[in-house]
C-alpha positions as CSV (number, residue, x, y, z in Angstrom):
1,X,25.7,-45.9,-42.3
2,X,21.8,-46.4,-42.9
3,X,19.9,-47.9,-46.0
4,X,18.0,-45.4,-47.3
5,X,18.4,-44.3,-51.0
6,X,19.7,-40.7,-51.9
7,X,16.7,-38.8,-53.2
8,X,16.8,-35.3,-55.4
9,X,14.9,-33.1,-52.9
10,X,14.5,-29.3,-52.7
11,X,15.3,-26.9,-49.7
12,X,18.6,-27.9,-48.0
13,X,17.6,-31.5,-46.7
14,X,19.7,-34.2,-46.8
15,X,20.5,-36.6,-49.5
16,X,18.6,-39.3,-47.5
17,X,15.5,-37.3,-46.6
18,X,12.9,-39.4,-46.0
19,X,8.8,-39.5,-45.6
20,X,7.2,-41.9,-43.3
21,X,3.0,-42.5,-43.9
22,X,1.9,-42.5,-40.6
23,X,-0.2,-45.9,-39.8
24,X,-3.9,-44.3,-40.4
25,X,-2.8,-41.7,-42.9
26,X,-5.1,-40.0,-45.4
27,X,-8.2,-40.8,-42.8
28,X,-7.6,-44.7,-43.9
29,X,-8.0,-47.4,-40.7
30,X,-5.2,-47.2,-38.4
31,X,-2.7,-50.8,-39.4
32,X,-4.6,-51.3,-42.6
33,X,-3.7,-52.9,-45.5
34,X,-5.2,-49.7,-46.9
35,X,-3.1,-47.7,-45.4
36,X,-0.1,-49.0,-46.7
37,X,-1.0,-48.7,-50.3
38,X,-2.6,-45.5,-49.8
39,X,0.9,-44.3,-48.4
40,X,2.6,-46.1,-51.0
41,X,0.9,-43.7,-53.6
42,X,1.3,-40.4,-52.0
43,X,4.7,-41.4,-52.7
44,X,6.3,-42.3,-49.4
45,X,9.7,-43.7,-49.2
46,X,8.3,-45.4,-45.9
47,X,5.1,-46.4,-44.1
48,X,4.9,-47.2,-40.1
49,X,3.0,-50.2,-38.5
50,X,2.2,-50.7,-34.9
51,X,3.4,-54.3,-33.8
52,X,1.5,-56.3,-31.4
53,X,1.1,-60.0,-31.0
54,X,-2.7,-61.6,-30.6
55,X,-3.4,-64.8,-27.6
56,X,-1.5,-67.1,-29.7
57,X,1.6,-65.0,-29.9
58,X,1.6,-63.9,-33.8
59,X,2.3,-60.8,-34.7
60,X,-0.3,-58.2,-35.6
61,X,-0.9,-54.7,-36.6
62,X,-2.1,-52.9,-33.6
63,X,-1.5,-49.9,-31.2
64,X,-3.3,-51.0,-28.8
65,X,-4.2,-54.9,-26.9
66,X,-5.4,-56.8,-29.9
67,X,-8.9,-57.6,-29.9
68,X,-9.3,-60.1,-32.8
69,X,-9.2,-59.7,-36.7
70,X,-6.7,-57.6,-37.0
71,X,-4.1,-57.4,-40.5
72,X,-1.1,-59.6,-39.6
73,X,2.6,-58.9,-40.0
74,X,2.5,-61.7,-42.1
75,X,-0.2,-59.8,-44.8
76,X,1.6,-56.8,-43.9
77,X,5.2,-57.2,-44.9
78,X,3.6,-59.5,-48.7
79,X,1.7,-56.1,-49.4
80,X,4.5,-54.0,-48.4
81,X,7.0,-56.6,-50.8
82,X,4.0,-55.4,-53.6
83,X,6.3,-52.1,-53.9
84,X,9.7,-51.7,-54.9
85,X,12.0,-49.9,-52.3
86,X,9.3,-49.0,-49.9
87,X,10.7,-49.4,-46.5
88,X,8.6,-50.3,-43.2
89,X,9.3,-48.7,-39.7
90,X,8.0,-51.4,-37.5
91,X,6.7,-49.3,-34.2
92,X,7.4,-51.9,-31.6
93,X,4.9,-51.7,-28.7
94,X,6.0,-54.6,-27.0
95,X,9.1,-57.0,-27.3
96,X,7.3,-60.1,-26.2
97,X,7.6,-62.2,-29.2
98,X,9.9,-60.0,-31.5
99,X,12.2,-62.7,-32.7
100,X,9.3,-63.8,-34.8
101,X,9.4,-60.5,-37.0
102,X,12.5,-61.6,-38.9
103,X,12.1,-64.8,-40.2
104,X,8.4,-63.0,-41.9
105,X,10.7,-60.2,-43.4
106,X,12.8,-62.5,-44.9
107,X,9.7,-64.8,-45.9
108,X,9.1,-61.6,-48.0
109,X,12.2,-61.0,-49.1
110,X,12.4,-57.5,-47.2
111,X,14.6,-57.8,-43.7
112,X,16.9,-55.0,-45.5
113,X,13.9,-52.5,-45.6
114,X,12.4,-52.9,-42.2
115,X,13.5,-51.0,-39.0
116,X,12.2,-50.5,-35.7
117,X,10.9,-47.8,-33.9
118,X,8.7,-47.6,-30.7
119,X,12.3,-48.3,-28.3
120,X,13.4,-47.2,-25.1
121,X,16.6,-47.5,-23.4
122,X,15.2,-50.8,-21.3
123,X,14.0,-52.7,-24.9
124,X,17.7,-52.3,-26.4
125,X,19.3,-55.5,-24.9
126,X,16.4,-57.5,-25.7
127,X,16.1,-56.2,-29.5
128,X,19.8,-56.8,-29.7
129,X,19.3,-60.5,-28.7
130,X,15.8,-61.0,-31.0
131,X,16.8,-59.4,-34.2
132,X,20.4,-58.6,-33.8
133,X,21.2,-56.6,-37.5
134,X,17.9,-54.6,-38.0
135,X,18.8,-51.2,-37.6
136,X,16.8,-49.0,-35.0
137,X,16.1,-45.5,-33.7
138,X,16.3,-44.7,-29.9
139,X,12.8,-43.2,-28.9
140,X,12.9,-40.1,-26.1
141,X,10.4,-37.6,-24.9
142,X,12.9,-34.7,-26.0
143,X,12.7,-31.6,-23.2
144,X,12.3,-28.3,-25.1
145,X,14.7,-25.2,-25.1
146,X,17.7,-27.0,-23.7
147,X,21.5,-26.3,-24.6
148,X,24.3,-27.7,-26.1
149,X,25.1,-29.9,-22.9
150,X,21.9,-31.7,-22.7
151,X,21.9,-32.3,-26.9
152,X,25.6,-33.7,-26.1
153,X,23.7,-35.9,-23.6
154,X,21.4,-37.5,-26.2
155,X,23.7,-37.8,-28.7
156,X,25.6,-40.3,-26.1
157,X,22.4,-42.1,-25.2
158,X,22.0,-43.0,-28.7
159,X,25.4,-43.9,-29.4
160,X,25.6,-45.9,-26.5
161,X,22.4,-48.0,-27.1
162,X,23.8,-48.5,-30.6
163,X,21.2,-47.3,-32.2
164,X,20.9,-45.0,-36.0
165,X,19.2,-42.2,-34.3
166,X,16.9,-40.6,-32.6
167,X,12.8,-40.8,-33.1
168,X,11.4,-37.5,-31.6
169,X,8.5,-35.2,-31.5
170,X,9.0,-32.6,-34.0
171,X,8.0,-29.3,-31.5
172,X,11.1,-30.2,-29.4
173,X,13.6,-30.4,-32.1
174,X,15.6,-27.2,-33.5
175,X,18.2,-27.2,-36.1
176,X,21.1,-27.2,-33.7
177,X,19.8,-29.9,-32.0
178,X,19.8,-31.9,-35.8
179,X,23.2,-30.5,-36.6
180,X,24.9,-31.6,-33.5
181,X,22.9,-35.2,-34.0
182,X,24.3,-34.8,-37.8
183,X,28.2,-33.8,-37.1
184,X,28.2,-37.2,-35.2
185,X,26.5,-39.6,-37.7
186,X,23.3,-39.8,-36.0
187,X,19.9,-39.7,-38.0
188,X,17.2,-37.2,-36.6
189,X,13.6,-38.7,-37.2
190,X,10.3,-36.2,-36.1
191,X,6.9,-37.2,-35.8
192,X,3.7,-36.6,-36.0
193,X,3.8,-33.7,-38.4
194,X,0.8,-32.9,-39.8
195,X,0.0,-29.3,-40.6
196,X,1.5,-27.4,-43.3
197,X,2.6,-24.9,-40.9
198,X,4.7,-27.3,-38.8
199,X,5.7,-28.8,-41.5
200,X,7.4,-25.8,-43.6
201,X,9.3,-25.3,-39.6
202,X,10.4,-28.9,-39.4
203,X,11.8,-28.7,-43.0
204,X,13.7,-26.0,-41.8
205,X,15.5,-27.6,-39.9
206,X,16.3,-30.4,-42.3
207,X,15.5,-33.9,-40.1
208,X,16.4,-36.8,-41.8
209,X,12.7,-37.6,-41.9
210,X,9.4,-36.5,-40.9
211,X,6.8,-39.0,-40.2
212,X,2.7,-37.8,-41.7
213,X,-0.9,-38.3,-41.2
214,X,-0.8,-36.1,-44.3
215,X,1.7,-37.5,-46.8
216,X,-0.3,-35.9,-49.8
217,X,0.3,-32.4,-48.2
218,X,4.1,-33.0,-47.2
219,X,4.4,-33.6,-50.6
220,X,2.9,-30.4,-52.1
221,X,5.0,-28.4,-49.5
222,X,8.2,-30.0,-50.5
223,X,7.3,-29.0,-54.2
224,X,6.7,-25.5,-53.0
């Protein structure tokens, strides 16, 4: 359904368990080339970028209203094309000029590893038009300690905007909320995970992945 690769992980996660460096990670500049690499070698199968676009309309790293100077998605996706099988979740903070991020990704011989985050119900029609075949997760401010009706309500959400799965913060998320997602072929993404105590209770509940500021300490925790 998905493209990531199967890894050999311990507890009982998934066979496509993933780790996503959060932009900034290991105190590195928020969408920096440095941040990338620094993800790369904690041993991420995935690092997140904020896009943006500058006054001319090229895309940038940035979370917030460029300001000049920033790393372009240009420099971005040749460093990430530096490292074999790393994949990119592109965190879409506007749609303006999306249909540009393509043509770069296949510029750098990547378009199968990138996906898009960052959506809500309203961007889906226009992502589908830009960059119909990348593959992206539905983003929704999940409500805490609801039941099996309101999961079965975002598991329809998701299906109907077409997209892999949900992208979530981590304290609403239970394991019956990933097992109903999981029973209908939906992947279950958390973020921002960051303490070793919330991360032993989002392991627990097996996500397909959890997305760091501390990739070096997920790490250790998933060797524990």
């Amino acid at each position: 359904m998905f493209f990531f690769k199967k890894h050999k992980q311990p507890l009982c996660l998934p066979a496509n368990f993933t780790v996503t460096g959060h932009t900034g990670c290991m105190n590195t500049p928020a969408n920096s080339l440095e941040s990338i690499d620094v993800a790369a070698d904690c041993g991420v199968q995935i690092v997140e970028i904020d896009l943006r676009y500058d006054k001319n309309g090229e895309p940038v790293l940035s979370h917030d209203e460029p300001k000049g100077g920033e790393v372009t998605l240009d420099e971005a996706f040749a460093r990430v094309s530096t490292y074999k099988d790393l994949l990119v979740n592109v965190d879409v903070k506007t749609t303006a000029y999306l249909e540009k991020v393509v043509p770069l990704a296949e510029k750098h011989g990547i378009l199968e590893r990138i996906f898009f985050t960052g959506l809500f119900e309203k961007d889906i029609g226009t992502v589908k038009a830009k960059c119909p075949g990348v593959p992206y997760y539905l983003n929704y401010n999940v409500e805490k300690n609801k039941g099996e009706e309101y999961i079965n309500s975002l598991i329809r959400k998701v299906k109907d905007c077409g997209a892999v799965g949900i992208n979530c913060r981590h304290k609403a998320v239970t394991k019956a909320f990933v097992d109903a997602f999981r029973r209908n072929g939906l992947l279950v993404s958390v973020w921002t995970v960051s303490k070793p105590r919330h991360m032993r209770r989002a392991l627990a509940f097996a996500p397909d992945n959890i997305t760091t500021r501390e990739p070096a300490t997920l790490m250790k925790v998933l060797s524990e």
